[in-house]
N, CA, C and O atoms as a GROMACS GRO file, in nm:
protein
  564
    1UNK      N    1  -0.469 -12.602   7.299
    1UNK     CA    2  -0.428 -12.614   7.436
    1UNK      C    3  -0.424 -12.763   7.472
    1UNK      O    4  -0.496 -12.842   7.411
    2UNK      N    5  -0.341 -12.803   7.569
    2UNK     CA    6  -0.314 -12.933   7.608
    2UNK      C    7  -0.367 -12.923   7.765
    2UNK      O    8  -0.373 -12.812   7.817
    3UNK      N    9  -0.397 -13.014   7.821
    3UNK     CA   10  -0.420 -13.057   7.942
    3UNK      C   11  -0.394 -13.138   8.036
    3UNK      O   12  -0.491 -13.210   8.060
    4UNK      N   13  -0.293 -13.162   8.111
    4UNK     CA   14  -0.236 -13.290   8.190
    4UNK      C   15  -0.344 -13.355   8.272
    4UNK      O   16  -0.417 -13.270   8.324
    5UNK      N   17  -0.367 -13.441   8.292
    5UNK     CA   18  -0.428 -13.500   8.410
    5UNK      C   19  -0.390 -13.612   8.535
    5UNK      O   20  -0.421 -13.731   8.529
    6UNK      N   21  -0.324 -13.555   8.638
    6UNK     CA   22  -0.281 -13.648   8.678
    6UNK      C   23  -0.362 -13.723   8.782
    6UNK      O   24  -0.443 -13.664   8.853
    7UNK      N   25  -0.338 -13.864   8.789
    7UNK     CA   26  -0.440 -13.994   8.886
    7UNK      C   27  -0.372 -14.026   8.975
    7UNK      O   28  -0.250 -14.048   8.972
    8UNK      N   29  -0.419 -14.030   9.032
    8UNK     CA   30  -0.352 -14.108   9.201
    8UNK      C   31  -0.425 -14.206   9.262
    8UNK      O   32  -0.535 -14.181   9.311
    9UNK      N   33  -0.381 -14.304   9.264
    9UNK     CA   34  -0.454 -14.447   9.303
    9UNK      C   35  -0.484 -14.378   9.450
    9UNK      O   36  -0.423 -14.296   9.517
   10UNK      N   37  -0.626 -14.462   9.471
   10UNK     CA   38  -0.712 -14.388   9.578
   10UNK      C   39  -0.774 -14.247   9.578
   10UNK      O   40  -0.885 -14.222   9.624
   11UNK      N   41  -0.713 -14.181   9.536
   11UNK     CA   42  -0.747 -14.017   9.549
   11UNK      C   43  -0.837 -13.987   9.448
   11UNK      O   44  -0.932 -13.916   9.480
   12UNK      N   45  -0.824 -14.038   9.301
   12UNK     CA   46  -0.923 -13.948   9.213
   12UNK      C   47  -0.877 -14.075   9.050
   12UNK      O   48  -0.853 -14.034   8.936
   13UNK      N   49  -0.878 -14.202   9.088
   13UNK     CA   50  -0.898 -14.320   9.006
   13UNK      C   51  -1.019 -14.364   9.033
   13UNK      O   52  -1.052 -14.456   8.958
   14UNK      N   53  -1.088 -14.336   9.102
   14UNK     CA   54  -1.242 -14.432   9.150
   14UNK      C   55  -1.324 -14.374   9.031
   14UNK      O   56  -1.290 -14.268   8.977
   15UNK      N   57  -1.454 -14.460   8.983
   15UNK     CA   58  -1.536 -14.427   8.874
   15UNK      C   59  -1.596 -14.274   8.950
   15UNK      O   60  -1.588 -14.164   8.896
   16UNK      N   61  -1.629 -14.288   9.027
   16UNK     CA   62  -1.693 -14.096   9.071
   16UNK      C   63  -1.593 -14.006   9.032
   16UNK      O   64  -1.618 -13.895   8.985
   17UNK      N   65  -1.507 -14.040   9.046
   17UNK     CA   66  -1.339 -13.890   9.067
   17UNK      C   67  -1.374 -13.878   8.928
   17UNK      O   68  -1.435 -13.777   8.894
   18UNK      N   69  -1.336 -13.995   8.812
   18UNK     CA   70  -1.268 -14.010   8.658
   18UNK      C   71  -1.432 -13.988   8.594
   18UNK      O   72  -1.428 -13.948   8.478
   19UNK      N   73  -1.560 -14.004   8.643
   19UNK     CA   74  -1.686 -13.932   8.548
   19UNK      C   75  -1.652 -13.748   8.620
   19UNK      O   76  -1.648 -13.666   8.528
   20UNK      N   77  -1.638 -13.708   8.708
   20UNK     CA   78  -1.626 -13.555   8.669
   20UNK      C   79  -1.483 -13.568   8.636
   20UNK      O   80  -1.443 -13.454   8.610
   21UNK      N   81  -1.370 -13.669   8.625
   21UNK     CA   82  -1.269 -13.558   8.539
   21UNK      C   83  -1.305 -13.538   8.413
   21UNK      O   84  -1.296 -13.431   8.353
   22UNK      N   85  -1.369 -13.696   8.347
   22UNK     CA   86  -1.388 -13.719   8.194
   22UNK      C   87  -1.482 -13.568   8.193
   22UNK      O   88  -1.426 -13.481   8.125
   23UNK      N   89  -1.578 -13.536   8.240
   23UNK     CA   90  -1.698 -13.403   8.267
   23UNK      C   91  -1.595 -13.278   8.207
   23UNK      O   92  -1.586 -13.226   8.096
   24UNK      N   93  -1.526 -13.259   8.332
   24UNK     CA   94  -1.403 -13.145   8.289
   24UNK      C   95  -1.354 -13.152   8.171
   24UNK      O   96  -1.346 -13.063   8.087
   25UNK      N   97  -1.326 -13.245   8.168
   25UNK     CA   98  -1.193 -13.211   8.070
   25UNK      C   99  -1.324 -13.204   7.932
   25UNK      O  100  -1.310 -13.101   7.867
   26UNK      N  101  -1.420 -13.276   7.889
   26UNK     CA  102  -1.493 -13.237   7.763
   26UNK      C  103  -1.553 -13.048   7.772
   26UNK      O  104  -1.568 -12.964   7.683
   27UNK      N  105  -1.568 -13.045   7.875
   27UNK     CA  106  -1.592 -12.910   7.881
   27UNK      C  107  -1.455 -12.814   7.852
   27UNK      O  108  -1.464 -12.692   7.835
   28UNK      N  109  -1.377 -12.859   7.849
   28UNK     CA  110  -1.267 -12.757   7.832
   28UNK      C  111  -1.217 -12.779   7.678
   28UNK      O  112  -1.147 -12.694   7.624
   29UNK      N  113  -1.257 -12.900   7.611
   29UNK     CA  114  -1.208 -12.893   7.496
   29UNK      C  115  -1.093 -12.897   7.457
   29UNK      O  116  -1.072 -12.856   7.343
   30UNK      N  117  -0.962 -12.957   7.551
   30UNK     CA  118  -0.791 -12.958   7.482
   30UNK      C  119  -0.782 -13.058   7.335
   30UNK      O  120  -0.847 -13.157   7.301
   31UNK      N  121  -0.680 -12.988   7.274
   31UNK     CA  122  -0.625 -13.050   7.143
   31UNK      C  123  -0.588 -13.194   7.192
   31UNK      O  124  -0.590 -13.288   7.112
   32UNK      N  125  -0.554 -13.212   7.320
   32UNK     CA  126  -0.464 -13.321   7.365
   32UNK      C  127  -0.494 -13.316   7.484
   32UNK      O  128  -0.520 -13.206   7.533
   33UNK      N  129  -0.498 -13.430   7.562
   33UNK     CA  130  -0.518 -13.468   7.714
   33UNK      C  131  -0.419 -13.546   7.737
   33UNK      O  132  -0.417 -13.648   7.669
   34UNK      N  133  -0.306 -13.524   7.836
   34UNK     CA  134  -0.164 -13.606   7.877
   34UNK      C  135  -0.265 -13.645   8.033
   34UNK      O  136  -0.324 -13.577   8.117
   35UNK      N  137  -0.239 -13.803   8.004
   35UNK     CA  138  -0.278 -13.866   8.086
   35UNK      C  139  -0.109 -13.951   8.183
   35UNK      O  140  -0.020 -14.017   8.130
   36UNK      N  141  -0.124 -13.912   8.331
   36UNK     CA  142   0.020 -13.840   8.386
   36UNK      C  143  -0.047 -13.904   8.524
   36UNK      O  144  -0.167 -13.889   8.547
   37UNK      N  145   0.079 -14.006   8.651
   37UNK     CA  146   0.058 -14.026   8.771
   37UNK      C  147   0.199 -14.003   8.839
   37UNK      O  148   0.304 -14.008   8.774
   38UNK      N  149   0.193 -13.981   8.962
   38UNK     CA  150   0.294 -14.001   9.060
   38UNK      C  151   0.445 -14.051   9.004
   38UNK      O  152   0.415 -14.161   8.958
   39UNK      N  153   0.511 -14.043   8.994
   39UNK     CA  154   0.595 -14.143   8.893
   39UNK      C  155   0.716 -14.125   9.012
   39UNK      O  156   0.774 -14.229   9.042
   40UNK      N  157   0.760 -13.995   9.085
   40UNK     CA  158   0.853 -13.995   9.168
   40UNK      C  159   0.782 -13.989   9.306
   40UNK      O  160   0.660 -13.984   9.317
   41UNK      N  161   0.885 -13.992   9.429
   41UNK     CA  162   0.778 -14.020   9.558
   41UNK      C  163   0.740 -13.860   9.584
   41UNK      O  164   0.809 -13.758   9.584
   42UNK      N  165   0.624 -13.881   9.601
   42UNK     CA  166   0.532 -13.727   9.593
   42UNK      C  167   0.576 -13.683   9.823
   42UNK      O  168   0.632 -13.747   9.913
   43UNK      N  169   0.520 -13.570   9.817
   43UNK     CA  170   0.549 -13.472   9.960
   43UNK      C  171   0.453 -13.567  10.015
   43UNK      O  172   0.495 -13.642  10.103
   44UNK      N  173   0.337 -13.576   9.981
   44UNK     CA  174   0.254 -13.590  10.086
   44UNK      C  175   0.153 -13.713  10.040
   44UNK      O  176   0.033 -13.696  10.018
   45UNK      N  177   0.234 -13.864  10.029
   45UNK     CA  178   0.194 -13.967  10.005
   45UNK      C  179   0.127 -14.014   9.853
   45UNK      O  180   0.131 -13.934   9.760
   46UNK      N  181   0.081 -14.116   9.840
   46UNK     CA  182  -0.003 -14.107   9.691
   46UNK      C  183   0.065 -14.220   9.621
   46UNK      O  184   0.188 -14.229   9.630
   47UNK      N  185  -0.008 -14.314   9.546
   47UNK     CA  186   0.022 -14.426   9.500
   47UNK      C  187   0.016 -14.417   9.338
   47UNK      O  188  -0.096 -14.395   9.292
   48UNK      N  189   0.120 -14.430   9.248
   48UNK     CA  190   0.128 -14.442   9.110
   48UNK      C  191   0.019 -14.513   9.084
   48UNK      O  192  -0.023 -14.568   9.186
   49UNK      N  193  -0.057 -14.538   8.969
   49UNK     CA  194  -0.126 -14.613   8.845
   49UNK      C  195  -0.059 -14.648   8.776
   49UNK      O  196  -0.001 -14.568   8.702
   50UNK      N  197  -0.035 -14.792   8.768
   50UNK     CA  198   0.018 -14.844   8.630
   50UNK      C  199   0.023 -14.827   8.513
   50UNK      O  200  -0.082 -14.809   8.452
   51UNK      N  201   0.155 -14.828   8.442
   51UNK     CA  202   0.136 -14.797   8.258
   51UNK      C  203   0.003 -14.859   8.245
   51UNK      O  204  -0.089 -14.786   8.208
   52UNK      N  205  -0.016 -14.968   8.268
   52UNK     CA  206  -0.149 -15.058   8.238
   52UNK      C  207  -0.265 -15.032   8.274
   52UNK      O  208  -0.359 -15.099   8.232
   53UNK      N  209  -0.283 -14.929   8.357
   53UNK     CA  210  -0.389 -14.923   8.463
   53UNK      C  211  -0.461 -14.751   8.354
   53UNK      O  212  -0.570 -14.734   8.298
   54UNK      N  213  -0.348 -14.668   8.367
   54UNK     CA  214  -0.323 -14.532   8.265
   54UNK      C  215  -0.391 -14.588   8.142
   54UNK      O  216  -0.504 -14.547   8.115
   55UNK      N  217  -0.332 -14.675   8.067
   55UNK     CA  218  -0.337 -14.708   7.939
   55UNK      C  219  -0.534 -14.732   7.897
   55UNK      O  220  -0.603 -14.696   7.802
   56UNK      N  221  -0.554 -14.786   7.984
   56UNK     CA  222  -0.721 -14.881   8.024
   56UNK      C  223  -0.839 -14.758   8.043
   56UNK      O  224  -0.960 -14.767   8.026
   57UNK      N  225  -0.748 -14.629   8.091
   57UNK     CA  226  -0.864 -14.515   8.146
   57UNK      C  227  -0.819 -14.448   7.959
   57UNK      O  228  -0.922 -14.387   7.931
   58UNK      N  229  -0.752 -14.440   7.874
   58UNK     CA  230  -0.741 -14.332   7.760
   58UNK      C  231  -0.849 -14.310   7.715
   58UNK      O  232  -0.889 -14.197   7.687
   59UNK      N  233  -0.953 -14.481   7.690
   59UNK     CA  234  -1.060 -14.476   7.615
   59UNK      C  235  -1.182 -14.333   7.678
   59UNK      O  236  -1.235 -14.249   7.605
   60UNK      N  237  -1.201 -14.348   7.865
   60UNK     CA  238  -1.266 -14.238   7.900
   60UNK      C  239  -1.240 -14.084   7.840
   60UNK      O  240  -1.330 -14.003   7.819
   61UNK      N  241  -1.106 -14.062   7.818
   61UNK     CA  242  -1.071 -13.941   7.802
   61UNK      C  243  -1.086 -13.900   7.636
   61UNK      O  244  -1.057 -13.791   7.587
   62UNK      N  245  -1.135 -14.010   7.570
   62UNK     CA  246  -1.132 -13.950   7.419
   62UNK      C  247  -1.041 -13.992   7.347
   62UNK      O  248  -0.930 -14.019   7.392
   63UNK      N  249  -1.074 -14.006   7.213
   63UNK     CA  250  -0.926 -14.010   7.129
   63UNK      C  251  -0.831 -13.925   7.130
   63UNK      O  252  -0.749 -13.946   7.041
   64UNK      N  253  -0.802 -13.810   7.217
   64UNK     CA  254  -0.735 -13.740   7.189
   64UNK      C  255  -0.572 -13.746   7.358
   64UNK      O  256  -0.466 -13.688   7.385
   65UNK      N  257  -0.667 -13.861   7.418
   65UNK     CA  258  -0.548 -13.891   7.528
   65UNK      C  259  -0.454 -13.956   7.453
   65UNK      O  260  -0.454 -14.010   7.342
   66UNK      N  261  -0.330 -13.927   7.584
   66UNK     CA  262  -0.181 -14.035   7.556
   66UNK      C  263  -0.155 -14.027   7.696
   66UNK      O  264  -0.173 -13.928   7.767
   67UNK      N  265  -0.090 -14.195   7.749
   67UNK     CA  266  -0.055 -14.121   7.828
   67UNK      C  267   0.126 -14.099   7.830
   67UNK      O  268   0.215 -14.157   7.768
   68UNK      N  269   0.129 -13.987   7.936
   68UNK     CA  270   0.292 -13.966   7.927
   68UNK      C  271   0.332 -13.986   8.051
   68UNK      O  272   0.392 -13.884   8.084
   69UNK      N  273   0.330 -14.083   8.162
   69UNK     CA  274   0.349 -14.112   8.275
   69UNK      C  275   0.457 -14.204   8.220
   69UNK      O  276   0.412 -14.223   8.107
   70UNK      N  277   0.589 -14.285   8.228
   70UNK     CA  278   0.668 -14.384   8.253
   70UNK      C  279   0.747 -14.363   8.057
   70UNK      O  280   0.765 -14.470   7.999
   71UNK      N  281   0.771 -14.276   8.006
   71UNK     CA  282   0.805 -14.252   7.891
   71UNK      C  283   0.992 -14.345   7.842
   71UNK      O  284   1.054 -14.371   7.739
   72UNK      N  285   1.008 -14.361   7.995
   72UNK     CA  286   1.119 -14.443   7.974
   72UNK      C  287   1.154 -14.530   7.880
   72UNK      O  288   1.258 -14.518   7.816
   73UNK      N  289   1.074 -14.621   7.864
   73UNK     CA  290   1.112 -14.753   7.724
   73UNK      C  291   1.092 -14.639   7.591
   73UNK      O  292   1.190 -14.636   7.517
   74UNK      N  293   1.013 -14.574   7.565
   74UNK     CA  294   0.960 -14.523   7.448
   74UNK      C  295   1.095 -14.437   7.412
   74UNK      O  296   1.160 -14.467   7.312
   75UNK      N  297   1.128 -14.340   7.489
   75UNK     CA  298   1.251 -14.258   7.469
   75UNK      C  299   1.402 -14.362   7.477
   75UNK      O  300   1.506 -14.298   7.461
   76UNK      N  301   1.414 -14.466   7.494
   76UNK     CA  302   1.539 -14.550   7.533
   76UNK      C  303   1.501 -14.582   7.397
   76UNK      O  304   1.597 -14.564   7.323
   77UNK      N  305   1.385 -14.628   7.328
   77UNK     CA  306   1.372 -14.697   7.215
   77UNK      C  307   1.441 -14.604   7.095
   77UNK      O  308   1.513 -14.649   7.006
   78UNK      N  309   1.400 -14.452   7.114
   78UNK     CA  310   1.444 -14.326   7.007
   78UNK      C  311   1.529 -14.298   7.055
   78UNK      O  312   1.527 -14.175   7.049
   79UNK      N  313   1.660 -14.343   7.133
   79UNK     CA  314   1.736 -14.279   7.149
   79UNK      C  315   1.841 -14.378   7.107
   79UNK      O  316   1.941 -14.329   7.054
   80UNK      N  317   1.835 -14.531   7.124
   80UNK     CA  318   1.917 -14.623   7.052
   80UNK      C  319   1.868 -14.620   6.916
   80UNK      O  320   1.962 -14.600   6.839
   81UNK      N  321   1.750 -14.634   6.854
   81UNK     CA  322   1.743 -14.601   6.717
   81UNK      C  323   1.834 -14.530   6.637
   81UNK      O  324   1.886 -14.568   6.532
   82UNK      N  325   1.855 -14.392   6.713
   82UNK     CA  326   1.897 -14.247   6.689
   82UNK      C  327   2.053 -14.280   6.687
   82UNK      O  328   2.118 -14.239   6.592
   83UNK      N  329   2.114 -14.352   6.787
   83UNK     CA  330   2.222 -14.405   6.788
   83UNK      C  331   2.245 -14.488   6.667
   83UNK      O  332   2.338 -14.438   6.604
   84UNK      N  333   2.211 -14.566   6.624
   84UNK     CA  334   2.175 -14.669   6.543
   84UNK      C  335   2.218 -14.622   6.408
   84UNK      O  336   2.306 -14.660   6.331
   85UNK      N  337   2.115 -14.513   6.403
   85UNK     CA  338   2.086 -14.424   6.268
   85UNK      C  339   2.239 -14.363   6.224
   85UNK      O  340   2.295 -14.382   6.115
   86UNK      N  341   2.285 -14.294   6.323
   86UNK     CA  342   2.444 -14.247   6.330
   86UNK      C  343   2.533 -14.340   6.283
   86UNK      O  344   2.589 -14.294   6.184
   87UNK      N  345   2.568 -14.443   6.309
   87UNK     CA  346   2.619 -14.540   6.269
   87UNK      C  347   2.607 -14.591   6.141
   87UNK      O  348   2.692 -14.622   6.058
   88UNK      N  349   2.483 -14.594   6.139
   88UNK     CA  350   2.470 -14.679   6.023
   88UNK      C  351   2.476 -14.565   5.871
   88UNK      O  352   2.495 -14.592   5.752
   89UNK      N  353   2.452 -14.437   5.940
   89UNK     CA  354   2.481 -14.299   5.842
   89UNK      C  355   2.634 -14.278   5.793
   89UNK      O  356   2.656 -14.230   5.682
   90UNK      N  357   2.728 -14.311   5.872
   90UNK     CA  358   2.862 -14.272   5.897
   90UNK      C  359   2.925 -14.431   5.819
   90UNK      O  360   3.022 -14.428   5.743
   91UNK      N  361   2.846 -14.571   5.856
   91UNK     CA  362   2.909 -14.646   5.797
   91UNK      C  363   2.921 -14.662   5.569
   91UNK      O  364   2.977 -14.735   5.487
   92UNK      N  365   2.839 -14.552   5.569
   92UNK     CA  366   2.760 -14.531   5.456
   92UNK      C  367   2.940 -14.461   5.374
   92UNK      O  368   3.012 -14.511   5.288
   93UNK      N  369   2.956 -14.304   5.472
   93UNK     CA  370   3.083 -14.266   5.434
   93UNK      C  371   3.131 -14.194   5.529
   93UNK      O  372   3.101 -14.254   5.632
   94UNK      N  373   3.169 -14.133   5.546
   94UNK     CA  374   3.198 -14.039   5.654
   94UNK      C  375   3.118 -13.915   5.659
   94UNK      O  376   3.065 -13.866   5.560
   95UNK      N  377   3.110 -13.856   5.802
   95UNK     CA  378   3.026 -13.706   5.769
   95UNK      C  379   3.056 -13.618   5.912
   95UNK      O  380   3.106 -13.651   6.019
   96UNK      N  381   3.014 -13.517   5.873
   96UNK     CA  382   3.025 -13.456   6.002
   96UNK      C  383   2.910 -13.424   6.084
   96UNK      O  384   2.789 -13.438   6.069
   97UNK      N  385   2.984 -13.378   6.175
   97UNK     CA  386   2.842 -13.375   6.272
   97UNK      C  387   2.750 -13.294   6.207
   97UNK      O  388   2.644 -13.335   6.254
   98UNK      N  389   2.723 -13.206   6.131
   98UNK     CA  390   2.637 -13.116   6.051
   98UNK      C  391   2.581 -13.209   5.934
   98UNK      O  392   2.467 -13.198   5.888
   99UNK      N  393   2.691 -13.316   5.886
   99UNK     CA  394   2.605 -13.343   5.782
   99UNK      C  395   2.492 -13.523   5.810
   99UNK      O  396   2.420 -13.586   5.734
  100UNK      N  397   2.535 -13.544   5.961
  100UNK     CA  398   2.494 -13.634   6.007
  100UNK      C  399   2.320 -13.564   6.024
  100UNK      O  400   2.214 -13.619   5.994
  101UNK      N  401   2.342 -13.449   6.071
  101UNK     CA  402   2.216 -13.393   6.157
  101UNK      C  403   2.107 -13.385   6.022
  101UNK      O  404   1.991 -13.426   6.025
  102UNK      N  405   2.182 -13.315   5.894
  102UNK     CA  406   2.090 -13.317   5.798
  102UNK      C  407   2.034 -13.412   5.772
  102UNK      O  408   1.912 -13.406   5.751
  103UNK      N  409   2.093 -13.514   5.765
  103UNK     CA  410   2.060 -13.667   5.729
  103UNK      C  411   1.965 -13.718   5.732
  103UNK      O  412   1.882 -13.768   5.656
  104UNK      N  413   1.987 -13.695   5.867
  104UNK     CA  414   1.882 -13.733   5.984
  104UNK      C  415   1.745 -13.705   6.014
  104UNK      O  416   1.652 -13.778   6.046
  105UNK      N  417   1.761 -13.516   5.990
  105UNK     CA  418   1.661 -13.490   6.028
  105UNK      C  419   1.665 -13.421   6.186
  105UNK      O  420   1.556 -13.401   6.238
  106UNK      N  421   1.732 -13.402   6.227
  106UNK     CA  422   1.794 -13.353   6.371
  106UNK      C  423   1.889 -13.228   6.388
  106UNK      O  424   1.964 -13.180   6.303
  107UNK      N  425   1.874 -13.199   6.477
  107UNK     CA  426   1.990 -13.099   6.540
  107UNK      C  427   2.083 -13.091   6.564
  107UNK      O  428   2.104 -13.141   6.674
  108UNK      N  429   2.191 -13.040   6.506
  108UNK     CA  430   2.373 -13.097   6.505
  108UNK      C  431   2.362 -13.110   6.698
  108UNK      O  432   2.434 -13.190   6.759
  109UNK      N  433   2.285 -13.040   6.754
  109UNK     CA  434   2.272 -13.043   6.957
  109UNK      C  435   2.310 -13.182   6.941
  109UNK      O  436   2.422 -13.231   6.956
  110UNK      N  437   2.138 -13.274   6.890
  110UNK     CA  438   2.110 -13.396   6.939
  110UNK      C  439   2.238 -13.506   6.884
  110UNK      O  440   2.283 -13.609   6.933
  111UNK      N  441   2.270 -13.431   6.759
  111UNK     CA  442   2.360 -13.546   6.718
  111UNK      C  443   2.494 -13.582   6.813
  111UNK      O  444   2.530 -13.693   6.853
  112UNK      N  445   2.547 -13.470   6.831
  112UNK     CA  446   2.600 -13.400   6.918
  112UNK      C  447   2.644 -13.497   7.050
  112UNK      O  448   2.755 -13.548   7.067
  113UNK      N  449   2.513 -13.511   7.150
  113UNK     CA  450   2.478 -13.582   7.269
  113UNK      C  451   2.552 -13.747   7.219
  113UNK      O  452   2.594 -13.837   7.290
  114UNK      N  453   2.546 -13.739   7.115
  114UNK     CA  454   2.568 -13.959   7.089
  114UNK      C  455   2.657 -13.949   7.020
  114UNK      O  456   2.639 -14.040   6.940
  115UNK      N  457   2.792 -13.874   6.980
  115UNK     CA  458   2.889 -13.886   6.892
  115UNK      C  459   2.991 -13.949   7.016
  115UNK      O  460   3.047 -14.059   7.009
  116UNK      N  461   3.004 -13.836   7.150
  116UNK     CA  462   3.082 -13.910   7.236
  116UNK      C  463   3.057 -14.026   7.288
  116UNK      O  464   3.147 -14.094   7.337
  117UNK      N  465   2.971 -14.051   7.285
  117UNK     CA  466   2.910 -14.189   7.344
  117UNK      C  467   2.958 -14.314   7.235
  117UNK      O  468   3.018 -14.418   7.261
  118UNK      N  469   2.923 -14.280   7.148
  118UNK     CA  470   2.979 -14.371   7.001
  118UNK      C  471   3.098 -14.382   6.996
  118UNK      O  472   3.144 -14.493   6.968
  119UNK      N  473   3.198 -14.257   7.025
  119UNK     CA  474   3.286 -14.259   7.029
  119UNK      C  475   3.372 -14.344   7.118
  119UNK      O  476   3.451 -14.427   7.074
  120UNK      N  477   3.352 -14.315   7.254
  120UNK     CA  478   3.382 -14.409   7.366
  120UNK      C  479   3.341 -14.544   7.362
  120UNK      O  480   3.400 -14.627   7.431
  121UNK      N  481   3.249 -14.575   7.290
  121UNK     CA  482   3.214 -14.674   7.294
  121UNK      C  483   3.314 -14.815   7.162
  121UNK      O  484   3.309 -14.935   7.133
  122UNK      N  485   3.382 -14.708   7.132
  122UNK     CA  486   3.443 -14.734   7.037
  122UNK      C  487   3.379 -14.802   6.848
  122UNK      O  488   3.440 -14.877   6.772
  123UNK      N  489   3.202 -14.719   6.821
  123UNK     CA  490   3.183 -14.761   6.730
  123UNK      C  491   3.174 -14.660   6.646
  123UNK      O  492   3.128 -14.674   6.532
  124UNK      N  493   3.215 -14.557   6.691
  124UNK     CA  494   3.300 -14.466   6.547
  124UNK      C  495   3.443 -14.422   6.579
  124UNK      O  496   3.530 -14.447   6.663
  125UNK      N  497   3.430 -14.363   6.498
  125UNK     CA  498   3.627 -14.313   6.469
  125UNK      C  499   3.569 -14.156   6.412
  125UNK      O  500   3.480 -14.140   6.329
  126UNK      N  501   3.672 -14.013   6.505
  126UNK     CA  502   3.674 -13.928   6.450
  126UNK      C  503   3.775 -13.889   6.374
  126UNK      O  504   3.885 -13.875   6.426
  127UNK      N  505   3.755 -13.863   6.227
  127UNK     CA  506   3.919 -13.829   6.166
  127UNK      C  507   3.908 -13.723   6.086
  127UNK      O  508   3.837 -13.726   5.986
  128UNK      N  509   4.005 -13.581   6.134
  128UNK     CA  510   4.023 -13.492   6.101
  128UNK      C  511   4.085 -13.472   5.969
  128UNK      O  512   4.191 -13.526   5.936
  129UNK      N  513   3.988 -13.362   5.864
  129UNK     CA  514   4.018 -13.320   5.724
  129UNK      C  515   4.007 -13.192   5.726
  129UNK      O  516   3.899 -13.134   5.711
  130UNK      N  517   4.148 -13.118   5.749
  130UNK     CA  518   4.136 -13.010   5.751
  130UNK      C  519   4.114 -12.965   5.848
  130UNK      O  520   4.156 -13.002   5.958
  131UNK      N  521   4.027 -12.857   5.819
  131UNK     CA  522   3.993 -12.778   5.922
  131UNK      C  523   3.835 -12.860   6.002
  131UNK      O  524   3.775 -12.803   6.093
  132UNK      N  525   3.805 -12.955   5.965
  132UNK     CA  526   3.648 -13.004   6.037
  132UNK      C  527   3.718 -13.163   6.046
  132UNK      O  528   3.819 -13.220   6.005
  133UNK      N  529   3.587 -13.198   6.133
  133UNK     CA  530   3.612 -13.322   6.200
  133UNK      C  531   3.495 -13.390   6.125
  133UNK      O  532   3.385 -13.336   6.115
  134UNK      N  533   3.530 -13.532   6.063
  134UNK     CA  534   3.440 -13.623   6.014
  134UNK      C  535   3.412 -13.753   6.085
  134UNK      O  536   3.508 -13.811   6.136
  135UNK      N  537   3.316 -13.796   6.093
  135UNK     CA  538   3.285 -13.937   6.172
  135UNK      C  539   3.265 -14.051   6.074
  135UNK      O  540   3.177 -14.057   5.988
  136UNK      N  541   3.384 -14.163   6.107
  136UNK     CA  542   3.318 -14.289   6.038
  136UNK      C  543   3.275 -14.411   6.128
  136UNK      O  544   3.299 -14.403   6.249
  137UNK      N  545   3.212 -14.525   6.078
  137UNK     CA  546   3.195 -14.627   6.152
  137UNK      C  547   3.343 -14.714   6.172
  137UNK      O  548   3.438 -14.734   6.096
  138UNK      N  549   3.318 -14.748   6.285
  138UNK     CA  550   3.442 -14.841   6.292
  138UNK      C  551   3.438 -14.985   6.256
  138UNK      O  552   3.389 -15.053   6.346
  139UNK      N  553   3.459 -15.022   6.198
  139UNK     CA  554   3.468 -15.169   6.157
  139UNK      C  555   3.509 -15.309   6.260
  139UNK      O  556   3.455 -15.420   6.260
  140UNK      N  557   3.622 -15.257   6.345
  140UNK     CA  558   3.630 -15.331   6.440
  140UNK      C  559   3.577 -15.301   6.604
  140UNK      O  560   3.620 -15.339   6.713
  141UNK      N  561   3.483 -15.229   6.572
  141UNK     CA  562   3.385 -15.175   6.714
  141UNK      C  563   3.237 -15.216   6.704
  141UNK      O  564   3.159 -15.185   6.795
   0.00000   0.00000   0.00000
């Protein structure tokens, strides 16, 4: 079982709030503790904790926290990688979206999501063999 915990500057960040959460949460025993704040504007007021601020409380919660509040850079990072990977798979020879996904390690879905994007972007080229569509890198993109 996993367990979210979310902090709210003022409300339940003070050392009293975070010794009974750290309390709770050892009593409950999760595989994983997602350490989680405010991130959009909440109904009824409440102030985010910083990546930095999140990051500083993991040690209370055990080795077994992360936190997942602001995942933005981390997923922008795997998702140009992932882009990256396509490219640099396709500049290899051509493939299709199925044989990109094997490649990879992925889901013809995910591959899927970044072919048009590559495409538009003009750093592949789709060129039809037959009956299937193959992707190469473009050389002048």
């Amino acid at each position: 079982m996993w367990l979210e915990v979310l902090l709210v500057k003022g409300v339940n960040d003070r050392p009293q709030e975070l010794e009974a959460l750290v309390g709770l949460v050892k009593r409950i025993n999760p595989a994983r503790v997602q350490l989680n704040t405010v991130v959009r504007p909440p109904a009824h007021g409440g102030e985010p904790l910083s990546l930095e601020e999140l990051e500083a409380l993991m040690p209370l919660f055990g080795p077994r926290a992360e936190v997942v509040a602001y995942p933005t850079d981390k997923k922008a990072k795997e998702r140009e990688g992932l882009r990256d990977a396509i490219v640099e798979t396709v500049a290899r020879r051509p493939c299709s979206k199925e044989d990109i996904a094997k490649v990879l390690g992925v889901s013809a879905l995910e591959v899927a999501k970044y072919l048009g994007e590559l495409l538009d972007e003009g750093r592949l080229e789709a060129v039809r063999h037959g009956n299937q569509i193959f992707y190469k890198a473009n050389r002048s993109g």
